[in-house]
C-alpha positions in Angstrom: 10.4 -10.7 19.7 10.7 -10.8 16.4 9.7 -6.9 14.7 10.0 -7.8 11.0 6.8 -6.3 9.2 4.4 -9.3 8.7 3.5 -10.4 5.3 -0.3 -9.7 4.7 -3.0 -12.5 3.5 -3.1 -11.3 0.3 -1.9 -11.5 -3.2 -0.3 -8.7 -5.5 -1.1 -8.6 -8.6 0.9 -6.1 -11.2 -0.5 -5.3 -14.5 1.9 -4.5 -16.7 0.5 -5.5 -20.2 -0.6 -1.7 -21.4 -0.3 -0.1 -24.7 2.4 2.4 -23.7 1.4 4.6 -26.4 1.6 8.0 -24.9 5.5 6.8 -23.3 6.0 5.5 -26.7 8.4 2.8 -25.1 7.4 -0.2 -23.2 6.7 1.1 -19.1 7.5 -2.1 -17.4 11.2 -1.9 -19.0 12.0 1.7 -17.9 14.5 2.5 -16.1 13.8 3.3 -12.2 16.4 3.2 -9.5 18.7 1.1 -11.5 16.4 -1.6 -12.6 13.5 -2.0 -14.9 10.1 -0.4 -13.7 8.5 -4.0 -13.3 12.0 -5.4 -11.1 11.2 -2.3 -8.9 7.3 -2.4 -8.4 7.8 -6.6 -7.5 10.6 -5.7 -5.3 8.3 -3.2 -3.2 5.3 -5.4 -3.1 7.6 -8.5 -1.9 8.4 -6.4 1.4 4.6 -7.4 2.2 3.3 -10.0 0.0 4.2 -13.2 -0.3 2.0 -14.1 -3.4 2.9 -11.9 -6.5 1.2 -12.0 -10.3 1.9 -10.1 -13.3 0.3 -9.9 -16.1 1.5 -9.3 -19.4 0.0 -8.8 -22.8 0.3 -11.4 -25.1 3.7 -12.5 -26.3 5.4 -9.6 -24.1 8.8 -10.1 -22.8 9.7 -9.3 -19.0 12.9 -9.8 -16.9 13.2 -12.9 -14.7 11.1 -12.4 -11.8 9.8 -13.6 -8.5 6.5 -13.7 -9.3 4.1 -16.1 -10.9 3.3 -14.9 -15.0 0.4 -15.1 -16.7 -0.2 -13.8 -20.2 -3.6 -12.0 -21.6 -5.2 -14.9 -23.5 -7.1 -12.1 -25.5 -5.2 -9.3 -26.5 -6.8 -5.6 -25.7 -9.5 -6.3 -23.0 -8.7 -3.8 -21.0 -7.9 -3.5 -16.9 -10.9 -6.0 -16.2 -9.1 -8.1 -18.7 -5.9 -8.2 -16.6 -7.6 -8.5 -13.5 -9.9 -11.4 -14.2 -6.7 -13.2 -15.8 -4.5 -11.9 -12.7 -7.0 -13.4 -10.0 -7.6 -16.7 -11.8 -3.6 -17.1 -11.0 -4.1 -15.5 -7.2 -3.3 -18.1 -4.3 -5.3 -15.6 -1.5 -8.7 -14.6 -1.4 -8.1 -10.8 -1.7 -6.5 -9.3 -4.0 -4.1 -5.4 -4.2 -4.3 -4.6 -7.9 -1.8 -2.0 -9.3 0.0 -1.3 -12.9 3.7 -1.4 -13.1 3.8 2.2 -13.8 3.2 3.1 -9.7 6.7 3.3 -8.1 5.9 5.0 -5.6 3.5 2.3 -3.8 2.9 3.8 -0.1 2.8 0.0 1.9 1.5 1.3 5.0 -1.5 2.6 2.8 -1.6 -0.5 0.3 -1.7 -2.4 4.1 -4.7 -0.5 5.4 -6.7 -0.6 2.0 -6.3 -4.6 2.5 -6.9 -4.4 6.5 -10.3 -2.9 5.3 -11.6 -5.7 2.9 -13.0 -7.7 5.5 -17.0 -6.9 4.6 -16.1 -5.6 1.0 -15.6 -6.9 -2.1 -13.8 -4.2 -3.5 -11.9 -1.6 -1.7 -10.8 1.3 -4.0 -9.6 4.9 -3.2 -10.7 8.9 -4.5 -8.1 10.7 -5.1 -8.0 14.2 -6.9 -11.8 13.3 -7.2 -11.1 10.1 -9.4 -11.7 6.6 -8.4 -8.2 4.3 -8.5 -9.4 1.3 -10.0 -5.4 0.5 -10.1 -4.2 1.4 -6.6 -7.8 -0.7 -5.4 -8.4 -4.4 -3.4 -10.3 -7.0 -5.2 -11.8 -10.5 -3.9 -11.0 -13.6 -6.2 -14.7 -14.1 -5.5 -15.3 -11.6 -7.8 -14.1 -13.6 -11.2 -17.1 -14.4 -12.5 -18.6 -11.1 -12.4 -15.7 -9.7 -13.9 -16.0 -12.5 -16.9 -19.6 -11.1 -17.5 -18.1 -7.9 -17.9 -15.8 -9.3 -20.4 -18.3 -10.6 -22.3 -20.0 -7.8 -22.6 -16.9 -5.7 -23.5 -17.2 -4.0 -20.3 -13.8 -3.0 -20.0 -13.6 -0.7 -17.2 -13.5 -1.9 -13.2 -15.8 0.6 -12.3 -18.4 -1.0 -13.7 -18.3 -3.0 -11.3 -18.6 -0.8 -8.2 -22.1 0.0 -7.9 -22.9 -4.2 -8.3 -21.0 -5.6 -5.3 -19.9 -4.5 -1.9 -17.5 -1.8 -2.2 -15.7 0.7 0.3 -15.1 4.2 -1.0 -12.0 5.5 0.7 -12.0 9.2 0.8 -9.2 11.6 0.5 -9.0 12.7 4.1 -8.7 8.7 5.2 -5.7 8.5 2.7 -3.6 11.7 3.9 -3.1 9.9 6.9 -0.6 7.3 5.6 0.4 9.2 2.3 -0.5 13.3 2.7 0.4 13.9 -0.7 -0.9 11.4 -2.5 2.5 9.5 -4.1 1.3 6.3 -4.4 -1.3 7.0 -7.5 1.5 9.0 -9.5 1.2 6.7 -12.2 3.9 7.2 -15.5 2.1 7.8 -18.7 4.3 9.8 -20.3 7.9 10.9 -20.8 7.6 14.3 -19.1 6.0 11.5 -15.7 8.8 9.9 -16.2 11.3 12.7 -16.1 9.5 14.3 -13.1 9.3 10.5 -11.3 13.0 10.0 -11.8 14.0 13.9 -9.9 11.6 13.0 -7.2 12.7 9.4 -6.3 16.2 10.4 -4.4 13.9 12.4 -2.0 11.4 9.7 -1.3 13.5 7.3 -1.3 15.3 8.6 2.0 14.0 6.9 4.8 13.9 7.9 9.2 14.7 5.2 11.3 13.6 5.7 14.9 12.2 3.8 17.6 8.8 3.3 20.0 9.4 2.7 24.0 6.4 0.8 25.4 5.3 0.9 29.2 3.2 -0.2 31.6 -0.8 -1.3 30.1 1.1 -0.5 26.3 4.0 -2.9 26.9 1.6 -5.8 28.4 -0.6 -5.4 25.1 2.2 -4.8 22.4 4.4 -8.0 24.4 7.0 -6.1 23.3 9.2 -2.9 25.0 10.9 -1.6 21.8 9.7 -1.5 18.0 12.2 -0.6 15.4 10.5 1.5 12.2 11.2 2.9 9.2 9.6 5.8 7.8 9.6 8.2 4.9 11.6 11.5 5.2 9.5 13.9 6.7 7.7 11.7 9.0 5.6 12.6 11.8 3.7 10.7 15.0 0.5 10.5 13.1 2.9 8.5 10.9 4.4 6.7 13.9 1.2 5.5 15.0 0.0 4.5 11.4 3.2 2.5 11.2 3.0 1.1 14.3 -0.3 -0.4 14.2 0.8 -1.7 10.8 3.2 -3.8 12.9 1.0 -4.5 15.8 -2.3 -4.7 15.4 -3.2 -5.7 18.5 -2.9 -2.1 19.7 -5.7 -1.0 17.5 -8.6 0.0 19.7 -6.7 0.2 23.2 -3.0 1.8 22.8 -3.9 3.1 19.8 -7.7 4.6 18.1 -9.2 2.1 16.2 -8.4 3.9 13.5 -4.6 4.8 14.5 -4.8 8.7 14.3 -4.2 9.1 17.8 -3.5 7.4 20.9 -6.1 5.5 23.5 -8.2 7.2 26.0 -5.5 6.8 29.0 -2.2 6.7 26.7 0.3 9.6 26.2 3.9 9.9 24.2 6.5 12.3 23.8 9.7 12.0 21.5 13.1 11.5 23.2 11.6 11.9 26.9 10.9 15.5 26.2 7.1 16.9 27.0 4.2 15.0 26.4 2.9 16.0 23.0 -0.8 16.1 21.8 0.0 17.2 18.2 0.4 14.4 16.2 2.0 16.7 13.1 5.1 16.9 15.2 8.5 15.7 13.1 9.9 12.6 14.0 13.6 12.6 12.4 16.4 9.9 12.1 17.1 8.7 15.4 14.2 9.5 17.5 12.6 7.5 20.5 8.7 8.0 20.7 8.0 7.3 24.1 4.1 5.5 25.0 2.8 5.5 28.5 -0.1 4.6 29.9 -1.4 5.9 33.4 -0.6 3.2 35.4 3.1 3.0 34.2 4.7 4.3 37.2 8.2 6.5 37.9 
């Protein structure tokens, strides 16, 4: 079987057409792990999205990319600007919105903000008590509301908000996949920058390990083994996050519909030791998380 993580039915959509004026340099053009800002935000997104778009202001240069460009046909209208011109150029019907200045883009979270945009026209997270407009999901059905907005020099996405269908995500839902919160450092000055560039090598490291699959679990996964890769300082609750990620099928049976912990009848332990209940416990380079289910036998 094949374990590659599946591309999601979605679009990507970068703005990267802001005024810089607090960098005092163009973002998108920075250097970041030894190419420009923008190269290293499409180059994330393109592990799980087959449909990219940037947006860039009007007249603004960018590096050859993968990605479909569209320019701002009015300069200075703001995020709802860059969305509504971003969507227009969308091939999906949902939409992850982010700015160029977000390298460190959690895609297990970015996956489970999209997985949750099936009854919701916009799916945007709280973080540090402020709503992410640019870490958010948006439905292309949304243009023309968004196209009022510009003509009323609404320039804001959470205007929005409180007019459609939209799914608050709450702190404690997001420390699941990202506990401290990474993915909305955003770069908006040079001291950002600075501190962004010490604290890539860290996050960049990654744990590979594996998950063993018997009895009911195998059946339902049709798999025995799944290969994952994980930040440094991984732990099962990441496992299991990941994991459903890659099979969703095992949501609401193997796995809590919600992935935080295993099914009523389902246990694991890492490298054959004792079955573990805490789902904080460390899960380093190398490791085998083991998943039984009652019936699995020897």
């Amino acid at each position: 079987m094949n374990n590659q993580t599946p591309r999601l039915d979605a679009s990507a959509l970068i703005l990267a057409g802001g005024k810089s004026s607090r960098m005092g340099r163009t973002k998108a053009l920075l250097p970041f792990g030894g190419e420009p800002l923008i190269a290293h935000t499409v180059r994330s997104l393109a592990a799980r999205f087959a449909d990219i778009v940037v947006v860039a202001a009007p007249g603004q240069d960018l590096p050859q990319l993968p990605v479909t460009l569209v320019h701002d046909t009015v300069a200075h209208q703001g995020p709802v600007g860059g969305i509504y011109y971003g969507l227009q150029a969308t091939r999906r019907s949902v939409c992850f919105v982010t700015s160029c200045d977000a390298p460190f883009l959690n895609l297990e979270l970015v996956a489970w903000l999209v997985s949750l945009s099936t009854d919701y026209d916009v799916v945007v997270p709280v973080w540090q008590d402020r709503l992410q407009p640019l870490h958010a999901v948006y439905r292309r059905s949304l243009l023309p509301r968004l196209r009022a907005q510009l003509t009323r020099g609404q320039l804001r996405p959470v205007a929005l908000y409180d007019t459609v269908r939209t799914r608050r995500v709450d702190p404690q839902e997001i420390r699941r996949l990202d506990p401290q919160g990474h993915s909305f450092r955003n770069l908006n000055s040079p001291e950002d920058y600075q501190a962004a560039l010490e604290l890539w090598p860290s996050l960049h490291q990654r744990v590979r390990c594996t998950v063993e699959l018997f009895g009911v679990a195998r059946l339902r996964a049709k798999t025995g083994v799944v290969s994952l890769s994980l930040p440094s300082g991984a732990d099962l609750a990441s496992v299991l996050a990941a994991l459903a990620d890659r099979l969703p099928a095992l949501r609401g049976s193997v796995l809590s519909q919600d992935a935080r912990r295993l099914g009523r009848g389902f246990a694991c332990n890492v490298n054959g030791e004792a079955f573990i209940t805490d789902m904080r416990t460390p899960v380093g380079e190398g490791d085998s998380v083991l998943i039984v289910s009652s019936d699995a036998g020897g």
